[in-house]
C-alpha positions, 0 to 999 in steps of 0.5 A, a space after each residue: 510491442 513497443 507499449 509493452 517494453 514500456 512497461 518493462 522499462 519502467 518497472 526496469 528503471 528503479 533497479 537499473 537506478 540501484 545498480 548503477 550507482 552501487 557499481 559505482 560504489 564497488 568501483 570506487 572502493 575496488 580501486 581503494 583497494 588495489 593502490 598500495 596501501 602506505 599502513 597497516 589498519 584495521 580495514 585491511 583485517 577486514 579485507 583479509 578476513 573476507 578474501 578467506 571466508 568467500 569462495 574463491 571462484 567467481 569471486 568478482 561476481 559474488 562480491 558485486 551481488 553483495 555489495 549491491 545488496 549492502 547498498 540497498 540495505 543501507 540505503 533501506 535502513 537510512 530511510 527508516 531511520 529518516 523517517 522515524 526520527 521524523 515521527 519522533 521528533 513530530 510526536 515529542 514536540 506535541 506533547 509535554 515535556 514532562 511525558 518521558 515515556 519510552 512508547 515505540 514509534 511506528 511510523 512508515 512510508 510507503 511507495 508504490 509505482 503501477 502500471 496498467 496496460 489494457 488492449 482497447 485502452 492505453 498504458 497508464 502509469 502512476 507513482 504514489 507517496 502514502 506517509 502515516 506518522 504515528 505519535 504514541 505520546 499523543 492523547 486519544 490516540 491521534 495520529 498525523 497522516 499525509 497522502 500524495 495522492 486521496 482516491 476519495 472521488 476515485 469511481 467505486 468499481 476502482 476502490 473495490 478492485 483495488 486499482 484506485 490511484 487518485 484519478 479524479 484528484 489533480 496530481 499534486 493534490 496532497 493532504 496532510 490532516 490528523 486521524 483520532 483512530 479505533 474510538 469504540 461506540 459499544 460494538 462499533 468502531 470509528 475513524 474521524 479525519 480533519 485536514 486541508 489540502 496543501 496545495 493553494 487555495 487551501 481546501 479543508 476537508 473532513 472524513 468519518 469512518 463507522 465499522 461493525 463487525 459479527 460473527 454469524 456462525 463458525 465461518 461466517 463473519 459479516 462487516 458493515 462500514 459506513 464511510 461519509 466526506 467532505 472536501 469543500 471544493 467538491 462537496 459530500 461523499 458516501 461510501 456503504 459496504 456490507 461484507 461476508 467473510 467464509 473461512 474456506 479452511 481451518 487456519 484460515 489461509 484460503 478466505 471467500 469474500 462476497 461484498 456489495 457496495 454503494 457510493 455517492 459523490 455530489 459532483 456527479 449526482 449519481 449513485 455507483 453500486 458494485 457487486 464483488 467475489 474474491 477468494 484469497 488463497 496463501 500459497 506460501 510465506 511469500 506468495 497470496 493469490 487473490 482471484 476475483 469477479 464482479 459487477 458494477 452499474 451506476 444510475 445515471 440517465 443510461 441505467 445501465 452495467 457499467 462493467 463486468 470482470 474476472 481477474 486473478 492476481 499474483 503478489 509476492 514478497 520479492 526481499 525481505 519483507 518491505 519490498 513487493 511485486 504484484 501482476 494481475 490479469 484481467 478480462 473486463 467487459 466496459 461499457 465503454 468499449 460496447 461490452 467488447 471484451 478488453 484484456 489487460 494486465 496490471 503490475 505493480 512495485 511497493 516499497 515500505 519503510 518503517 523502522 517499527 512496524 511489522 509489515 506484511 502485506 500478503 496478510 489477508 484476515 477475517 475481522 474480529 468483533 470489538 469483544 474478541 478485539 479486547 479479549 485478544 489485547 488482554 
């Protein structure tokens, strides 16, 4: 019981934090207001105009809520705008003076808290910083990245499940490195990351991504992705992943996802291979419902199912469209538990901010190839 308030306080804390200090906002402004006011300005116009547009009943209450959402949104606002400016100021400085073209920034943060708590296991909590800064003036379309937390050497069951969060990686190993993004080959597609951890000693490391993708009938869609790295203080890494994507309905708002996958680290020398069924289904503008089952096995001396699990999550667009909320439970099967069966749940916070950028992570999509990619753009 105590584990689980646990949880609750820490999803809690964040809110409490808004709260507070917008209270402290609201007193201070509330006794600004009752002192007797020595000349008539344009602030009390406003004051006057806003005492005869809300209701009289309840006025106090109603008054706190909005000013606690004017906070947040100002607060929101100024960290957009903090880090566009960055973004554009990034952007400029690398290129030439004389390219004065007006291209939109749409660089963006994002913040994510989780915690995952499971009945043989233990609560685990983690805070992650993903910062893209995007420099449109920049040739070849190359774009800066910084991640607080790669998930790189994260096991493949946890990248496939979507619950990486960098356990492999030492806290406060951040990367920061530049990305030459969506360079077409033909019907293939590529990303190539150059970078160094910022943590001493330095360590460069290097990422290329190929991707295809084709459509195999009206409903079935296929992906290949093959993604190889290198970072120099833990060698050579390899992730293959062939998907089938099958449209479930017309509009396409209920998908079936079949994937099977296979990664290689050489720290480990061993192969991770996983089998993964998902169907996603968009309730509402606000709601996704992802349900999922899978299976996972390595070939290390043991040979053996490294672990089987159902799970269904529930995310939802909680205000306007930069703040999330996702809880997901889950029954899973681990070796390590001798296949005893452990249940658990998952919640989880994020927090965008992006002055450009459309944002919208309920989005779930078939791929398209690159020639229905170009045709669209024309």
């Amino acid at each position: 019981m105590n584990t689980f308030n646990n949880i609750i306080l820490s999803f809690l804390f964040l809110p409490l934090c808004f709260c507070y200090t917008a209270t402290i906002d609201a007193a201070t402004i509330t006794q600004q207001d009752t002192g007797t006011p020595k000349h008539h300005n344009k602030s009390d116009d406003v004051t006057n105009t806003l005492s005869h547009t809300l209701p009289t009943a309840n006025n106090n209450t109603y008054s706190g809520s909005q000013t606690i959402q004017q906070w947040v949104d100002r607060s929101q606002q100024s960290i957009c705008d903090s880090v566009h400016d960055i973004g554009k100021y990034i952007d400029h400085s690398l290129t030439k003076e004389n390219d004065k073209a007006k291209l939109i920034n749409r660089s963006y943060l994002r913040l994510r808290h989780r915690s995952i708590y499971s009945h043989r296991g233990k609560l685990e909590s983690d805070f992650k910083i993903y910062f893209k800064l995007d420099l449109p003036h920049v040739k070849r379309d190359w774009k800066l990245i910084l991640d607080s937390e790669p998930s790189d050497y994260d096991s493949l069951e946890s990248k496939q499940r979507g619950i990486a969060s960098g356990s492999k990686t030492q806290t406060g190993d951040t990367i920061g490195g530049f990305r030459l993004q969506d360079a077409r080959f033909g019907n293939w597609t590529s990303d190539f990351d150059i970078g160094i951890k910022i943590k001493l000693p330095l360590d460069p490391f290097t990422k290329a991504r190929l991707s295809r993708v084709d459509s195999i009938s009206q409903n079935w869609t296929t992906q290949f992705d093959q993604e190889v790295f290198y970072y120099h203080s833990k060698g050579l890494g390899t992730l293959t992943q062939m998907s089938g994507f099958y449209a479930l309905t017309p509009n396409q708002k209920n998908i079936f996802r079949t994937t099977t996958s296979a990664q290689y680290l050489q720290q480990d020398d061993k192969w991770e291979l996983v089998q993964q069924f998902n169907i996603y289904q968009r309730a509402t503008n606000k709601d996704l419902f992802e349900y999922s089952m899978g299976i996972s096995a390595d070939t290390d001396e043991i040979k053996e199912v490294t672990n089987y699990w159902i799970s269904a999550e529930w995310k939802r667009r909680v205000y306007k469209n930069w703040l999330y909320l996702a809880v997901r439970p889950q029954l899973e099967f681990p070796r390590a538990y001798n296949y005893h069966a452990n249940l658990g749940i998952m919640l989880e916070l994020e927090m965008f901010f992006s002055k450009n950028r459309k944002i919208d992570e309920l989005g779930r999509y078939i791929p398209k190839p690159v020639k229905q990619r170009t045709q669209t753009h024309q």
